[in-house]
C-alpha positions in Angstrom: 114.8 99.7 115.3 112.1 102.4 116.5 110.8 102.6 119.7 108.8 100.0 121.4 109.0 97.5 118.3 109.9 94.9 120.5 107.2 95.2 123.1 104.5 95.0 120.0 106.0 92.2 118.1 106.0 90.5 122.2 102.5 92.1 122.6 101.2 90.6 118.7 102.2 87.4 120.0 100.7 86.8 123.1 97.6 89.4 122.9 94.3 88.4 120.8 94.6 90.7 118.1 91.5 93.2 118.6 93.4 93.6 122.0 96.3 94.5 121.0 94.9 96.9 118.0 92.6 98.5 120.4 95.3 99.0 123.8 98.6 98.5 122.8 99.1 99.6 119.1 98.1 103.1 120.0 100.4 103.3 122.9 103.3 102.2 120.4 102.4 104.6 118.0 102.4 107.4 120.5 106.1 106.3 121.9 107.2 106.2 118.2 105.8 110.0 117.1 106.7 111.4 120.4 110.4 109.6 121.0 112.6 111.4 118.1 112.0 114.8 119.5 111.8 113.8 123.3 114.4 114.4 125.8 115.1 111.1 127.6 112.3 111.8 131.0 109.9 111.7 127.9 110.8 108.7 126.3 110.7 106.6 129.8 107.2 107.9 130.5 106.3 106.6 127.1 107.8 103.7 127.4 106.3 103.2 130.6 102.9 104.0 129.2 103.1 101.1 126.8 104.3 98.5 129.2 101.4 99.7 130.9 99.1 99.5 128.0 100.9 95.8 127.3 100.2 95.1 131.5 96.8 96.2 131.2 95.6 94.5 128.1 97.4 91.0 129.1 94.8 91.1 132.2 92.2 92.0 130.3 92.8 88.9 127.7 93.5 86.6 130.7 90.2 87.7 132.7 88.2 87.7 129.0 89.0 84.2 128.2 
């Protein structure tokens, strides 16, 4: 399983989907280019960032609706 799979398939779930395309899905994709050839500080700063992103676009949704 690649990096951060499990936070977007949590994230497609609960998020309205132009949330999660526009916050979280870029934040995945970054952990998933970057992670391979990271050394392990890198990865937790990426994953981090999208637990972050996932944070941030949860309030957003909940203060949108």
């Amino acid at each position: 399983m690649t990096p951060g799979t499990r936070v977007a398939e949590l994230a497609a779930r609960i998020l309205r989907a132009e949330t999660f395309t526009l916050i979280v899905s870029p934040a995945v994709a970054d952990l998933q280019i970057e992670a391979p050839t990271a050394g392990w500080p890198q990865r937790l700063r990426g994953h981090v960032a999208v637990w972050r992103a996932f944070c941030g676009a949860l309030w957003y949704d909940l203060g949108t609706t």
